[in-house]
N, C-alpha and C positions, 0 to 999 in steps of 0.2 A: 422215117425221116428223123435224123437227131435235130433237136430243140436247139436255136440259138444261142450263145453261150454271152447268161447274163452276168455284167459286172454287179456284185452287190451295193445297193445303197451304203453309203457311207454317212451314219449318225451323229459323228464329228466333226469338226472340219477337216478340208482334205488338207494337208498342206502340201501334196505331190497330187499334179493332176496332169495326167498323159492324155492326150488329144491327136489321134489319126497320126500316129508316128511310125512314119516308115524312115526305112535306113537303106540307100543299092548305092555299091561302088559300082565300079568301073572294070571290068576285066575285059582279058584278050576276047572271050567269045561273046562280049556286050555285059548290059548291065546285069548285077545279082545281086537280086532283095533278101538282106540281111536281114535285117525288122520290117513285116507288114502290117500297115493299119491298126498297132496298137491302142488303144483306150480303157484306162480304167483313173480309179484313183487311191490313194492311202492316206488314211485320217492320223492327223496328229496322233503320237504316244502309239500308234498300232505296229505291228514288223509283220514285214512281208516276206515271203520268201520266192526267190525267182527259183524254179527247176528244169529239168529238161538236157537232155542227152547232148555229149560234146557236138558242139556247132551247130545249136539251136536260136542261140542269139544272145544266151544270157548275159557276157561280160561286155558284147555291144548295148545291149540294152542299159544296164548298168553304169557306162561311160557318157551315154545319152542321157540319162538322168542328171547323172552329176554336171553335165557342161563340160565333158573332158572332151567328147566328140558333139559332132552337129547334123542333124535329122535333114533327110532328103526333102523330109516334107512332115507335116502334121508340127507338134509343140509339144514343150513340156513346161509345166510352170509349180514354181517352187515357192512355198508360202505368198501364191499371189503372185510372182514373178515373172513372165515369160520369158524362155531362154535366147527366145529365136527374138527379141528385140534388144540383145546384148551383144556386143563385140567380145574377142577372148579377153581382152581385158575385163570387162562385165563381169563376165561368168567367173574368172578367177576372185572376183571380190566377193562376191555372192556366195562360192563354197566358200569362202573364208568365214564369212559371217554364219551361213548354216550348216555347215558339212564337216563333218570327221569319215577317216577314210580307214580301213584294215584290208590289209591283203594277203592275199596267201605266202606271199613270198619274203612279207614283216616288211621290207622295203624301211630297215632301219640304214643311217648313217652308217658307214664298218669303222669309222676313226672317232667317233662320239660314242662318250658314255652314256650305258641308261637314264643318266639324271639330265644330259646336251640334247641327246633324242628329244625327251619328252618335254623339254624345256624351248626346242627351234621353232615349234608353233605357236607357243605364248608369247616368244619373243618378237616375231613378225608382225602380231596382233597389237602389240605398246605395251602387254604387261609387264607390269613393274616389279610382280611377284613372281615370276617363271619357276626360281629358283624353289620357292617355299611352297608354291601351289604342285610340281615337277615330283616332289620326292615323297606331297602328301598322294598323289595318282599312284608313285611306286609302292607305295606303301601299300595301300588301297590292292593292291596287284600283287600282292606278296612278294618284293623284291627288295625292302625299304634295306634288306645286308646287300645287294647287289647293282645299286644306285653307282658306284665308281665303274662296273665294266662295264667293259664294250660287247657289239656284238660277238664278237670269236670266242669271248667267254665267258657265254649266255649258250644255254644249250635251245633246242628249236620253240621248248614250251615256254621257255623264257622270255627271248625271245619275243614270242607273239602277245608277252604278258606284259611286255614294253610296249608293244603297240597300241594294244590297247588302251594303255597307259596315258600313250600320247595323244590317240583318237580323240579320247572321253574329256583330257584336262582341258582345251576349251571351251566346254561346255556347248557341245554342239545341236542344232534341233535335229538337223539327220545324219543315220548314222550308215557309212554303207560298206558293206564288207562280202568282198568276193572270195570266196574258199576259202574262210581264216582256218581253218580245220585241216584244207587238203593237204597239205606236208607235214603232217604231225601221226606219229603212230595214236591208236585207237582211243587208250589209255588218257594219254594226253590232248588229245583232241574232246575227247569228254569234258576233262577238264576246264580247257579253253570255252567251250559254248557253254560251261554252267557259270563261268565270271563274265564271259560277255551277257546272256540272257540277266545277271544278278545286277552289271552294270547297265544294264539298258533301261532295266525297270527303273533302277533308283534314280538314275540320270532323267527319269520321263523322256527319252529319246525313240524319234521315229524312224526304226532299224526297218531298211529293204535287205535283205541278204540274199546272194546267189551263192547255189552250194548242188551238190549234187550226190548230198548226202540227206537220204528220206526224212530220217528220224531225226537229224536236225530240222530239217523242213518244216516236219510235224507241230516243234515247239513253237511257230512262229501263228499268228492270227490268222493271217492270209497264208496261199499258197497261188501264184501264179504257172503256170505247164506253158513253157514253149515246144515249138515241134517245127523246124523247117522255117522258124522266123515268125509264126502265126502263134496267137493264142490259142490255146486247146484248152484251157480249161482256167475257172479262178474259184476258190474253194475257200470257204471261210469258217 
């Protein structure tokens, strides 16, 4: 008989604590549980990593996290927060104040230069330094000669070295990033996970990432295994 599949105690605080979080839409042949009965948690400063085979749940889970989508049932609370006592207005303040975001697909501006990218989330926040804080992230990001272009001419590693850019300069507590790797040749995807792993540390930022690449997986604390919307396994 396999052993119940225990979450590890957390010796930190948790500042993400998932609680019996399932996720079922609605389809023609009835309902289907995307996320079942999730529970665990992730300690301040820790990265996690979500894994598990196309349409297992991970960039639902992912979205449940952050407050982009909203759980059929169970909670998720973020430094203390519960998500499911927040309207989307809520939850959009709330990632504003803890959340930096990467995504696979860079999901920059295409009419803003790397220095407007990285400066449109300072500036939603009140900073008054967008500007100076904007070109010290690009710099930071090896781009400080490529601060005037835009995305079309920024190649893909570039690119995601803006995002980063812009993720990190509000100083976020978590940091969450689905496939920032997966559109980038091998090479450059290396690249990319040794500034974000070198930014995560120095930021003390608490990174969940979904990937579906092992040996990134590998470098993170945790490892989470979905399979079919259930947890199969959590590895520390």
């Amino acid at each position: 008989m396999n052993s119940p599949i225990q979450t590890p105690s957390i010796q930190t605080p948790a500042i993400i604590q998932v609680q019996q979080l399932t996720k079922t839409v609605p389809t023609s042949t009835g309902p289907l549980t995307i996320l079942h009965d999730l529970s665990f948690s992730v300690a301040t400063n820790a990265s996690l990593a979500v894994v598990g085979s196309s349409g297992s749940g991970k960039s639902t889970l992912l979205a449940l996290l952050a407050g982009l989508d909203v759980a059929s049932s169970g909670d998720v609370l973020l430094a203390d927060t519960a998500l499911s006592g927040l309207n989307e207005d809520g939850r959009a303040r709330l990632r504003g104040a803890l959340a930096g975001f990467v995504f696979q697909s860079f999901q920059l501006l295409p009419d803003l230069s790397a220095l407007e990218n990285v400066m449109l989330p300072l500036e939603l926040a009140g900073r008054t330094d967008s500007a100076e804080l904007a070109a010290h992230w690009l710099e930071r990001v090896g781009l400080a000669a490529r601060i005037k272009h835009t995305p079309r001419q920024l190649s893909g590693g570039e690119q995601q070295r803006v995002a980063l850019a812009r993720a990190f300069a509000p100083g976020p507590k978590i940091l969450f990033a689905d496939e920032p790797t997966g559109s980038l040749d091998s090479a450059t995807g290396e690249i990319i996970a040794d500034l974000l792993f070198d930014l995560n540390r120095e930021a003390g930022t608490t990174l969940v990432l979904v990937t579906h690449d092992e040996t990134l997986a590998a470098r993170c604390h945790s490892r989470l295994r979905l399979a079919a919307g259930a947890m199969v396994s959590y590895d520390v």
